[in-house]
Each structure stands twice: as C-alpha cells, then as structure tokens.
NUDREN-420455 format. One line per 5 residues: number of its first residue (from 1); their letters; for each residue x, y, z of C-alpha. Coordinates in Angstrom, 2 decimals. Example, Ala and Ser with C-alpha at 12.3 -4.5 7.8 and 13.67 -1.06 7.14 Angstrom:
NUDREN-420455
1) AS) 12.30 -4.50 7.80  13.67 -1.06 7.14
***
This chain:
NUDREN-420455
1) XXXXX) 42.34 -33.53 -2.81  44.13 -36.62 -4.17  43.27 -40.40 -3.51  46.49 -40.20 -0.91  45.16 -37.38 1.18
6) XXXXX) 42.30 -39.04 2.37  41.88 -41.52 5.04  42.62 -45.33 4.57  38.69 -46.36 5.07  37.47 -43.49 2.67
11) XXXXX) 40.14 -44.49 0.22  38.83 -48.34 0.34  35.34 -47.31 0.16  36.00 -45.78 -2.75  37.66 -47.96 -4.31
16) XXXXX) 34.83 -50.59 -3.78  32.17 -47.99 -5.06  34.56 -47.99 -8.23  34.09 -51.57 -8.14  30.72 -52.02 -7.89
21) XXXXX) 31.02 -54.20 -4.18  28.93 -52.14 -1.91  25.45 -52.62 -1.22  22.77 -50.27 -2.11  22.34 -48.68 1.40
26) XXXXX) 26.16 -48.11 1.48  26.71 -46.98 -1.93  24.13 -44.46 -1.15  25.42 -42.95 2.22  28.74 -42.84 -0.21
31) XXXXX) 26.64 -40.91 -2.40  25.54 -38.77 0.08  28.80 -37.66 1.62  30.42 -37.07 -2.06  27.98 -34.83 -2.60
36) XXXXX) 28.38 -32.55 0.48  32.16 -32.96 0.85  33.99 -31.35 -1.78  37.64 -32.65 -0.89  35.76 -36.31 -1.13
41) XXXXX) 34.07 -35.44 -4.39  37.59 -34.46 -5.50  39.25 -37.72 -5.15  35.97 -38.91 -6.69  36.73 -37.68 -9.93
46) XXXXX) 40.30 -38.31 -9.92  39.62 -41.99 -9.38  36.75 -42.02 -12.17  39.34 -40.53 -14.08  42.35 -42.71 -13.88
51) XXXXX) 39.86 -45.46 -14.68  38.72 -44.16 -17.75  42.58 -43.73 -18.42  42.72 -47.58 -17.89  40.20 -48.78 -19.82
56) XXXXX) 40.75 -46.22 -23.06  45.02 -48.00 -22.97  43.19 -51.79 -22.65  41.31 -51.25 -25.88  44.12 -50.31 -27.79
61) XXXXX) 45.00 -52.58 -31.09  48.23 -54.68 -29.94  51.17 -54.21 -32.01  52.11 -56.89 -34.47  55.81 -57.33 -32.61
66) XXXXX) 57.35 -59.61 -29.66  55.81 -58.19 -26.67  59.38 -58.40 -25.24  60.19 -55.62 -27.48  57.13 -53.82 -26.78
71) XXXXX) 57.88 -53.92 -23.10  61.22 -52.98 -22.77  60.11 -49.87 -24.82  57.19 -48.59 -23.34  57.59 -45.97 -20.67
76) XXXXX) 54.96 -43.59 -18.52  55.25 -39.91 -18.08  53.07 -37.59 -16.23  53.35 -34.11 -18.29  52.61 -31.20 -15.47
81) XXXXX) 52.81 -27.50 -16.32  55.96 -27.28 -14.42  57.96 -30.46 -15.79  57.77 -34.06 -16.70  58.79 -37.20 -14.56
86) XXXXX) 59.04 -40.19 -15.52  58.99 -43.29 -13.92  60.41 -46.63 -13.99  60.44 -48.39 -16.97  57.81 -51.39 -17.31
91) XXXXX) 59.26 -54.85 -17.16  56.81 -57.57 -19.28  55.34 -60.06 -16.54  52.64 -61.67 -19.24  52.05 -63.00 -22.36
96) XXXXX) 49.36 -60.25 -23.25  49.79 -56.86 -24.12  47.03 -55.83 -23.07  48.17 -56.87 -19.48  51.61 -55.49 -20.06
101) XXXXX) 50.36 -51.77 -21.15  47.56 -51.79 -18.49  50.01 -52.80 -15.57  52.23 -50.06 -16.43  49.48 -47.52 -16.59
106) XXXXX) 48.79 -48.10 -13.76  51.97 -47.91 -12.20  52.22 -44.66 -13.96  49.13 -43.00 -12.25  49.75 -44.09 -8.60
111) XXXXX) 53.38 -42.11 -9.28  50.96 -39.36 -10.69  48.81 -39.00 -7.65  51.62 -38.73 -5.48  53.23 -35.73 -7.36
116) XXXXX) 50.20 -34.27 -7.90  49.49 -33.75 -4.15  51.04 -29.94 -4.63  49.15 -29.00 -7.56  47.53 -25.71 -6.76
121) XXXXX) 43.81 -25.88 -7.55  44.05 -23.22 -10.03  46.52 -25.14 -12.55  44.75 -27.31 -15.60  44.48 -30.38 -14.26
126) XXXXX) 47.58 -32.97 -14.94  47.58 -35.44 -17.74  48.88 -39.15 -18.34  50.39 -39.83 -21.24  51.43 -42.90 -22.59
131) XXXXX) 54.74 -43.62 -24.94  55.67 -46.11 -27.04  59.37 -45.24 -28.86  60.20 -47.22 -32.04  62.57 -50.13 -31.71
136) XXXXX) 65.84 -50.30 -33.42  64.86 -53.16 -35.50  61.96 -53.07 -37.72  59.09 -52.81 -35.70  56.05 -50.97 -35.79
141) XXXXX) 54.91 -48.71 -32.92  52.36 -47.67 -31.52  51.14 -44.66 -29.44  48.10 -43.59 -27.67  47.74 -40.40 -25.70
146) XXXXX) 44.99 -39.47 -23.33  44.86 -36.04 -21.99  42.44 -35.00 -19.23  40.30 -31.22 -20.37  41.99 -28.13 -18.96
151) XXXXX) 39.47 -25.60 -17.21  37.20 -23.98 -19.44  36.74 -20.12 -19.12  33.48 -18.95 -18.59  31.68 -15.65 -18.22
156) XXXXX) 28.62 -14.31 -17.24  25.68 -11.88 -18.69  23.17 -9.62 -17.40  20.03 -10.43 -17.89  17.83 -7.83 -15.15
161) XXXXX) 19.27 -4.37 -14.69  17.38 -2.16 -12.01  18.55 1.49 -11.90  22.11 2.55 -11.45  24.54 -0.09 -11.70
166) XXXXX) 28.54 0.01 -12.59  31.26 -2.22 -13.26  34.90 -2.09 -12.67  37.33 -4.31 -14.59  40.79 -5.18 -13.38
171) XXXXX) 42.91 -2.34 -13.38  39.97 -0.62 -15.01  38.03 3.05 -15.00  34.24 2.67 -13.62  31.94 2.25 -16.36
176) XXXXX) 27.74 2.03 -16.56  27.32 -1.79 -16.86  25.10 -2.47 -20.43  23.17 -5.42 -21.15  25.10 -6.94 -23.89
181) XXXXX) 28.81 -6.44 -21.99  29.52 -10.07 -20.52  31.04 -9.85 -16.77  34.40 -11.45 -16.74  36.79 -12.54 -14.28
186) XXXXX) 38.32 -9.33 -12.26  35.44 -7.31 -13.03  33.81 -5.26 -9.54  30.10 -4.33 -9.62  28.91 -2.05 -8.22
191) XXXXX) 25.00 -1.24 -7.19  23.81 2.22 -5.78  21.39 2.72 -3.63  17.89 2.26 -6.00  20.03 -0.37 -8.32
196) XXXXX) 20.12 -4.13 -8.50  21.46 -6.59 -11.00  20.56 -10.17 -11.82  23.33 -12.30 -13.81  24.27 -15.80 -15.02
201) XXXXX) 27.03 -17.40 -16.32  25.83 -21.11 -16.40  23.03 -23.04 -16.76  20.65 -22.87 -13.95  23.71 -21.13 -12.04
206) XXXXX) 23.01 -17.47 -11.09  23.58 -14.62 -8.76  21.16 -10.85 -7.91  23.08 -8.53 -6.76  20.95 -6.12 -4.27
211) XXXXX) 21.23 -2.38 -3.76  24.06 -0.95 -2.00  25.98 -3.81 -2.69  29.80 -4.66 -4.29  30.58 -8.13 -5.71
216) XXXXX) 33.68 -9.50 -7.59  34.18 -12.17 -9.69  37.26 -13.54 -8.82  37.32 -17.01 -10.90  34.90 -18.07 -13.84
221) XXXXX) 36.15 -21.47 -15.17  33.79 -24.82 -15.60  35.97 -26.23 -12.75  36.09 -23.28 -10.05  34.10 -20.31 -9.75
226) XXXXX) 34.75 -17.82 -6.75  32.39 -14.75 -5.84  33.85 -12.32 -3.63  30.82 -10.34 -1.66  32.49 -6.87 -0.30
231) XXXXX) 29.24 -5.36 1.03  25.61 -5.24 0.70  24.19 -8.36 -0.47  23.06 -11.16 -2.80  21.27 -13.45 -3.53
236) XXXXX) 22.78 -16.92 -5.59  21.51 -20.13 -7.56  23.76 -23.03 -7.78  22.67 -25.95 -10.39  23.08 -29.41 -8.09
241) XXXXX) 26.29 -30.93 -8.73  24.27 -34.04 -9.68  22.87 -32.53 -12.40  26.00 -31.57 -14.44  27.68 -33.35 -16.98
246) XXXXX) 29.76 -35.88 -16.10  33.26 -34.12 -16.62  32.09 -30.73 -14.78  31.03 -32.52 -11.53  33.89 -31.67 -9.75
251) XXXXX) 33.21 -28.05 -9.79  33.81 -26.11 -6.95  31.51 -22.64 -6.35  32.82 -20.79 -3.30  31.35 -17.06 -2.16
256) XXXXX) 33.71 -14.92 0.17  32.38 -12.14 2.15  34.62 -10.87 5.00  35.51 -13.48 6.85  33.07 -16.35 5.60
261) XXXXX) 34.08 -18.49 3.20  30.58 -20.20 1.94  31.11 -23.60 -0.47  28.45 -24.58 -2.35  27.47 -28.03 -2.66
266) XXXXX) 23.94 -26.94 -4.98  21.63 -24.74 -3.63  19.82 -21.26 -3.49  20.81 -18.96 -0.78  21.07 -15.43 0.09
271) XXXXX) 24.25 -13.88 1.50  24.56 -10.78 3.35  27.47 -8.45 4.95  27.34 -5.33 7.24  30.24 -4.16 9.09
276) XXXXX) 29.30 -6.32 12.05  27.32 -9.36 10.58  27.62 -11.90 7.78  24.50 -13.61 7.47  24.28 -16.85 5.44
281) XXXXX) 20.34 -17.84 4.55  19.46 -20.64 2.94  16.28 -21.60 1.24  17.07 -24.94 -1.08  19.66 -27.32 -0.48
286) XXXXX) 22.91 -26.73 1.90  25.90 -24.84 1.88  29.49 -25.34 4.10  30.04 -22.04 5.83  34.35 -22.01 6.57
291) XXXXX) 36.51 -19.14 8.30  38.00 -17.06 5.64  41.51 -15.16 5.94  42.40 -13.23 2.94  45.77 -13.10 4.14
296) XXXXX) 45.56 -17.19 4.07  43.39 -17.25 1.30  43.81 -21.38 0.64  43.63 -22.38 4.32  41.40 -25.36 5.05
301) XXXXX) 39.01 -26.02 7.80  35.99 -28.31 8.70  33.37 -25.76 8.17  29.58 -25.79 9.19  26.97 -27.31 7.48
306) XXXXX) 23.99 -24.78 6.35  21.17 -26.58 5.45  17.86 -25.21 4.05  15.97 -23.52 6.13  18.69 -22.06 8.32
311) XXXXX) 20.16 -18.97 9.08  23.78 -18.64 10.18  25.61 -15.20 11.85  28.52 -14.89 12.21  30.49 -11.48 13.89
316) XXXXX) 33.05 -9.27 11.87  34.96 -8.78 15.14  35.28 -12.24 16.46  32.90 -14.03 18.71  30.53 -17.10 18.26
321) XXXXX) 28.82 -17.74 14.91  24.79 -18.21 15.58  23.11 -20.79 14.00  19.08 -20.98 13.65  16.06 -21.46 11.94
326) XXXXX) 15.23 -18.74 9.02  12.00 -16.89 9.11  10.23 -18.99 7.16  7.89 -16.07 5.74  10.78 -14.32 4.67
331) XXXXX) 12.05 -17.79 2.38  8.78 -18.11 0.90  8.65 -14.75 -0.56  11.74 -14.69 -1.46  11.84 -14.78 -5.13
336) XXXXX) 14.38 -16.63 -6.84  16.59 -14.80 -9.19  15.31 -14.28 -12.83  17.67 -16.78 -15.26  16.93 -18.41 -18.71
341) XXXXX) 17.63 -21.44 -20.56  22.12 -21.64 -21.47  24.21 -23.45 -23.70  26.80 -20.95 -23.91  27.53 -17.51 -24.10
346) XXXXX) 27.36 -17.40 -27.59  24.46 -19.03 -27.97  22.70 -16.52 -25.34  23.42 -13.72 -27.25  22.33 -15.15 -30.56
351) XXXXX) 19.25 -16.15 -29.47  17.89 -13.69 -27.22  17.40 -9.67 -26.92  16.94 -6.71 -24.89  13.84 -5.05 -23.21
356) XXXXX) 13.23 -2.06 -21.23  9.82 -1.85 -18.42  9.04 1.41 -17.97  5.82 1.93 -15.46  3.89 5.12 -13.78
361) XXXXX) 4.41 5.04 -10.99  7.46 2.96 -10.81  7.94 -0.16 -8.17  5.56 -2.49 -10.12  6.24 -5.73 -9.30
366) XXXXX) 7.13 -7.07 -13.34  6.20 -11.31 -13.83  7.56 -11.82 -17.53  5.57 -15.52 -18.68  4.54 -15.75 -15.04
371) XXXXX) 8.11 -15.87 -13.44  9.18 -13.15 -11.45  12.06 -10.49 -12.61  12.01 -7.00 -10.36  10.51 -3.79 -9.78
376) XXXXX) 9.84 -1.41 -12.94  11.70 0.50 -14.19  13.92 -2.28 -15.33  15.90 -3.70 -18.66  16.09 -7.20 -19.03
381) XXXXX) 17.56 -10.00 -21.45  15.00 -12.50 -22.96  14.26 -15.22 -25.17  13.53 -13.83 -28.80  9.67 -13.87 -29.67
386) XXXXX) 6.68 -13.01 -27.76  6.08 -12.60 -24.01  3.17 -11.66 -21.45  4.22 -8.82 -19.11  2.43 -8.85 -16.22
391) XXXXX) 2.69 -5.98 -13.40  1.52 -6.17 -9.90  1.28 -4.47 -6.83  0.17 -5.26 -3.01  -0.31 -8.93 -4.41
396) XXXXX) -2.68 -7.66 -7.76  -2.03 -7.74 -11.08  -2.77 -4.32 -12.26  -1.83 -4.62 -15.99  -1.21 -7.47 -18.75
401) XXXXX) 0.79 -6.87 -21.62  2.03 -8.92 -24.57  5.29 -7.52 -25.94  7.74 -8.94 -28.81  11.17 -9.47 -28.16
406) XXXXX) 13.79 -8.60 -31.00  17.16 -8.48 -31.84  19.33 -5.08 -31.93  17.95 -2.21 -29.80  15.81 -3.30 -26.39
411) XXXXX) 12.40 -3.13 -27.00  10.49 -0.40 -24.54  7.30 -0.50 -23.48  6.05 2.14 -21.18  2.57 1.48 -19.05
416) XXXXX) 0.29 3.52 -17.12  -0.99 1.92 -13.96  -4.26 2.74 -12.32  -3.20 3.01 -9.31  -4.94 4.25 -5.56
421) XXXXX) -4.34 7.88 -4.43  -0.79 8.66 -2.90  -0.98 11.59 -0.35  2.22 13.42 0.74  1.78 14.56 4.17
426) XXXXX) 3.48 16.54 6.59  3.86 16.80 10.10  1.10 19.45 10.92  -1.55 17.36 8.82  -0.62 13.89 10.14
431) XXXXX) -3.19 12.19 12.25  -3.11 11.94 15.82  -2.38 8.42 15.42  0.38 8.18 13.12  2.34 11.57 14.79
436) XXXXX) 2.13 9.15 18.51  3.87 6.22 16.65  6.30 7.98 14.66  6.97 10.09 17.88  7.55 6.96 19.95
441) XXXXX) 9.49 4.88 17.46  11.79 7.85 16.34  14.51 7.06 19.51  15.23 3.57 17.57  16.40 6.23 14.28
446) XXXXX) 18.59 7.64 17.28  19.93 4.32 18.33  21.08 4.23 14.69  22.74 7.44 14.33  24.14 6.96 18.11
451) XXXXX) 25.95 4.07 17.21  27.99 5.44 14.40  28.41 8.50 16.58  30.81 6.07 19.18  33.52 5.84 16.75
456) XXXXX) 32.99 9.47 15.14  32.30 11.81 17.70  31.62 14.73 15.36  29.06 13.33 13.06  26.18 15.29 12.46
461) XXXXX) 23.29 16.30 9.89  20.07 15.58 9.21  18.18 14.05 6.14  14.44 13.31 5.32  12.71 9.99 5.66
466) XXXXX) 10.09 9.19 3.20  8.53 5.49 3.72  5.59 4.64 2.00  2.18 2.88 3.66  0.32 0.60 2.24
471) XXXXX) -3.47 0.23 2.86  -2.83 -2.41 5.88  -0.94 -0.47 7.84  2.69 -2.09 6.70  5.76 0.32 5.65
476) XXXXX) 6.26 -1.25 1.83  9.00 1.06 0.93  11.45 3.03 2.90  14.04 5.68 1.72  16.12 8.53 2.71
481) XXXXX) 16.36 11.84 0.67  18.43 14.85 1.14  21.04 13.19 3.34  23.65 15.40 4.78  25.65 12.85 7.23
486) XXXXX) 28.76 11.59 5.94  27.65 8.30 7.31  25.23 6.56 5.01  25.49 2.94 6.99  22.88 6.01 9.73
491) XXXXX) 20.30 6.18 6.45  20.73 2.32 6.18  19.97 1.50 9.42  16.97 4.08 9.72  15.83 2.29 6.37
496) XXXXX) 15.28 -1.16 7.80  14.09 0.16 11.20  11.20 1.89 9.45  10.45 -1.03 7.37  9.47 -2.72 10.92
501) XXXXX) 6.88 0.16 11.75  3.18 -0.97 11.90  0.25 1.81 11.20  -3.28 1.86 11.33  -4.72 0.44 8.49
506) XXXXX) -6.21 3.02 6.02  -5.92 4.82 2.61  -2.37 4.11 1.13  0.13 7.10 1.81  3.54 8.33 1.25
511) XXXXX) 5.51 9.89 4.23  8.06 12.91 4.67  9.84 13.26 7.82  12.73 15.02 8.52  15.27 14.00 11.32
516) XXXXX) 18.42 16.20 12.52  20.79 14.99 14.15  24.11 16.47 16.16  26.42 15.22 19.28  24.77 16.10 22.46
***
C-alpha cells in the first residue's frame, strides 16, 4: 500500500513518527499497529525509503557551476518496469544547491507514489533516479543515482525427512524428494501416509509438513513468500518481522489453504485442512486469518486477528468461522519444527551434512543436542561435527548416542532399543475388558464410514485397524492396514477416533482389528 492509500490521520502519524514528534506512548501504539497491519507496515517502508532517498541527494558534492544552470537542467524520473515518466522540470527557488536538488526530489517522489498505486505486488519495487544532463556551455555535471533492491529469490532445504515423501516441480514428473535438492518456487510436495518433512528457507523461518499432506510453494523471494496448503497439514515458524534486517522488514508471508488466506505478522502456528474444516492454531505470536478466492486471488479484506493461544474454524461450505481458546495441552507438546542456524543457501550446504536414524523398533522419539527432530526412522541435515543423539519413548530416554556429522554421504547409525514386550492380539484372546470398549466405541468407526457413504452410496470394504496401547491405558499410535475402500478420508477418520479411546491401564500392547463395511 502506498502513503496515498491510507487514511489522512495514519498518513500524519506517520509522518510525525518519521519526524521524531510523537511521544513515547504514541510512538509505541504506532509501533504496535505497524507490526500487525501489513498494508500499514507497507507505507512504512516506502516512507523510510523515500527518506533515505532524500538524505543520500542532500549529501551530494555541489557542482562548481551557477546554480541557475544547474537548475534549469536537472530533471526527476521514476524508471518502472513498464515505462518512465517524468515530471516537471525543477525551477531554482534558493541560493543552495543542496535546497534546489532536495526540493526537486522530493517533488519527484510524491509524483512516484501516485503512479505507483497500480504496481502489482509481485513487480521489483520502483526506483528514483536522479539526472543531471550536461549544459551547453562548459560546465561540469554531475549525477547521482539511487536505486531501491529488487526482490531477492530464495529457496528452501530439507533438513528432516520421515518416510515417503515426493516432490513435484512445475510442469514436472513426481520425483522422491533427497536431502540435498533445494525446494523452489512451483515445486508440490507431497507426504504419504507414514511421511513427514521439515524445511527452511530463511533464518529462523520454517515449515513441517505432516503426513497425508500436499503443500506448494508458490512465491520464495526476501520480500513475499506464499505457501499454498492443499490438504493435510502443517505446521510453520515465522522469524518476527522485528527481527529482520532493516531492508527485508516489509516482507509479507501469507499461507493459503482452501478458502483461508492466513498473513503472518511473526509467529509459530499450525495449519490444518479437511474437506469440511480449516483450522488455524496458534501457539506464539498472531496471525490475520482473511477469506481467500482463488478465482480473486488479490482481493482484500479486514481479516481476523489470531492471537496465541487461539484456535480458529472456519467451514469449506460456507457458514460462520469459530473462534476459541486452543487446548492448551495440545500447544505445549507441540514441538516446534527442527531448523538450524542460515546465512544462505550456499552457506547451508557448505557447512553442514546428511544423517540417517535408523531404530528397532521404529517411532523413537529422536532429540539431536537436546532439541527435538521426529520419529526414527528419519534423515536429517546438520551442522558438520559432533552431536548427541538421544532417543525416547513414553517420556524416557532409552538410548544416548554421540555420532559425527560429515560431508558427502549421510552418516547412518542404526540402534537397538530395549524396549517392553509388544503382544499382538486378536479378538478371541482379548480381555473381557478391552473386547466391551472396543465393542461399544466401534459405532463412532461407523459414523465415519456412514458419512462418506451419503455422497457415495456404493462404497464398501473393509480394512484392519491396528492402534497401539501404551502402559496407561492411552492409544499412542493408530493405523490402518489392508484397506480396501476407495475412500481413505473413512481410514482417516477411524485413525483419529481411535486415538481418543481410553483402556485399562496395563502391559503395553499392539492391536489388530478388522472392520467390514457395506451399504445397509
């Protein structure tokens, strides 16, 4: 947003804060609202910038001529991608150059502002540059050009790769994503059902992709980066815009999934879509949750305000967005997604190499210098040099492990846990106990499969359930095998169901239960 577009009060406010007039309560309510309103922060930078414009022309040496020649020969242009115009030609009105060149500067940039209110977002942002032509007599000129930084491409790098997980470029065959290919803009990935992916592309700026999920990266620049979410979900790290450098602050970070558009002011938060639901968590900071048309892709709106904490819902089909408090539980263990320390691309890869977790059995919890990455069996991106692997289970560290990271190949390491005894039971040998629960809870792994079963009245099949119990009683892991519906959102839902299911506490067991299922 230009300086024009906003309102006359927020344009003199800022103008004052550019000044230095307000007080400090007022300058820091400013503060405050430039930091959650993006449009605002916008016209921020566009101000701070036109100053610096101002004050690089007023140091200038003056030339050694009349300044009435200087002046009738200095004109403004604003160079755009799609043309120049230029503007009326200064007239001297002082004795000074300096005075002369900065009054026509700034003439210049007002005209700038105004042209540039059609820019599209996308385009390198405009530059101001100043002329001075060489007089017909024998004068000496002088020029000075100042040219504002176009956007600078980024892209981004695994760094955690859990089971199988693809990626698509634009206009691209699937391939198996590898941890040295970068991610670029265009490129789809793609998760299956035991797969996740953690990635980064700035520093302290990060995304984990969870299973069953499909993101794409549909803009990667310093200035604008745009996640498109197309099912499944994620989970993302934003570094505070207050922490950037000073000419990235006007970044914009924006994560589409179906008809949520979710701008990011700095934050981490978790985003989620289903074919009814999007669901917008956040644990750190705040995010502004907008209506999204991809068919109006650029259309603006005011947006709710996320803050940490929260949990917003919003319908696929239309309805009233829900807005609460998060499970607060859930936040806590959370984990936030594995990144590491980045300059650059370049310097990433020089500095750091690959290493594979291999564990028996797998689904150890893997801490690499005490922060957390995933479940084993995993290959991650490090730092180069050694490292204490630590893998845990049910909240207890079962194994320590100091490991060397190199460069070329991955490193692998492969450890044998001591784990408790895993039973597979079936139905004749399961206790009285456990058949009455599973008996009484199995109509809610109907109300799954009856759902889909409204909009395809055929569907039918059966597959087998295997969810893992944990010494108190909890489900830890749910899963389904052998599926023959051509539905898998009915395995999905059964999934999470399960996960809810409380049994008596006891020695840690593995489950096999088969469910078949056909229209009444």
């Amino acid at each position: 947003m230009t300086i024009t577009e906003l309102s006359r009060r927020d344009r003199d406010r800022l103008i004052s804060l550019l000044e230095g007039k307000l007080s400090a309560a007022a300058k820091a309510k400013l503060l405050a609202r430039i930091e959650d309103e993006p449009p605002l922060a916008e016209a921020w930078e566009r101000l701070q910038a036109t100053r610096s414009l101002l004050r690089g022309f007023a140091e200038a040496e003056p030339p050694a001529v009349s300044f009435r020649q200087v002046g009738a020969q200095v004109h403004w242009r604003l160079a755009a991608e799609e043309g120049q115009h230029e503007s009326r030609e200064a007239s001297p009105r002082s004795w000074r150059f300096v005075a002369v060149a900065s009054a026509a500067l700034l003439l210049g940039a007002i005209f700038g502002v105004v042209l540039d209110r059609s820019l599209d977002e996308r385009q390198a942002p405009s530059s101001v540059a100043a002329e001075i032509k060489p007089a017909p007599s024998k004068a000496t000129s002088v020029a000075s050009k100042t040219t504002l930084a176009a956007p600078r491409p980024l892209a981004a790098l695994p760094l955690v790769i859990n089971g199988q997980v693809n990626v698509a470029p634009a206009g691209g065959a699937l391939e198996r994503l590898r941890l040295d290919r970068p991610l670029l803009p265009g490129d789809r990935i793609l998760t299956s059902a035991d797969g996740q992916v953690t990635f980064q592309w700035a520093d302290g700026t990060g995304a984990l992709l969870g299973p069953d999920s499909e993101l794409e990266l549909r803009a990667l620049t310093d200035r604008r980066q745009q996640l498109a979410l197309h099912g499944g979900a994620g989970r993302f790290v934003i570094k505070p815009r207050h922490e950037l450098p000073a000419a990235t602050r006007g970044r914009s970070v924006e994560v589409l999934a179906g008809n949520l558009r979710v701008q990011v002011v700095g934050t981490r938060f978790a985003v989620a879509l289903t074919p009814e639901h999007t669901t917008v968590e956040v644990s750190k900071g705040k995010v502004r949750a907008m209506p999204y048309d991809p068919e109006r892709p650029n259309a603006k709106g005011q947006g709710l305000l996320v803050a940490a904490g929260q949990r917003l819902e919003v319908p696929q089909q239309g309805g009233k967005p829900r807005l609460a408090t998060a499970d607060a539980e859930s936040l806590k263990r959370r984990p936030s997604p594995y990144l590491i320390p980045w300059r650059s691309l370049a310097h990433v890869l020089a500095l750091t190499g690959g290493l594979r977790v291999d564990s028996r059995p797998i689904g150890a919890e893997l801490r690499v210098d005490s922060v957390w990455v995933g479940q084993t069996n995993l290959l991650l991106r490090g730092t180069r040099g050694r490292h204490l692997l630590e893998l845990w289970r049910d909240g207890k560290r079962l194994r320590r492990h100091w490991v060397q990271i190199g460069q070329g190949k991955p490193t692998r390491v492969a450890l044998q846990l001591d784990t408790v005894r895993i039973r597979r039971l079936e139905k004749a040998r399961l206790s009285p106990a456990i058949y009455r629960i599973i008996r009484r809870r199995a109509v809610l792994i109907r109300a799954c499969y009856e759902r889909r079963l409204k909009l395809r009245p055929r569907l039918a099949g059966q597959f087998d359930l295997r969810f893992e119990i944990g010494r108190d009683g909890r489900v830890e892991k749910a899963t389904v095998d052998r599926d023959t519906l051509p539905d898998p959102l009915v395995g999905r839902c059964a999934e999470n169901a399960v996960k809810r299911w409380r049994f008596p506490p006891g020695t840690p067991t593995t489950l096999v239960y088969p469910f078949i299922f056909k229209p009444r």
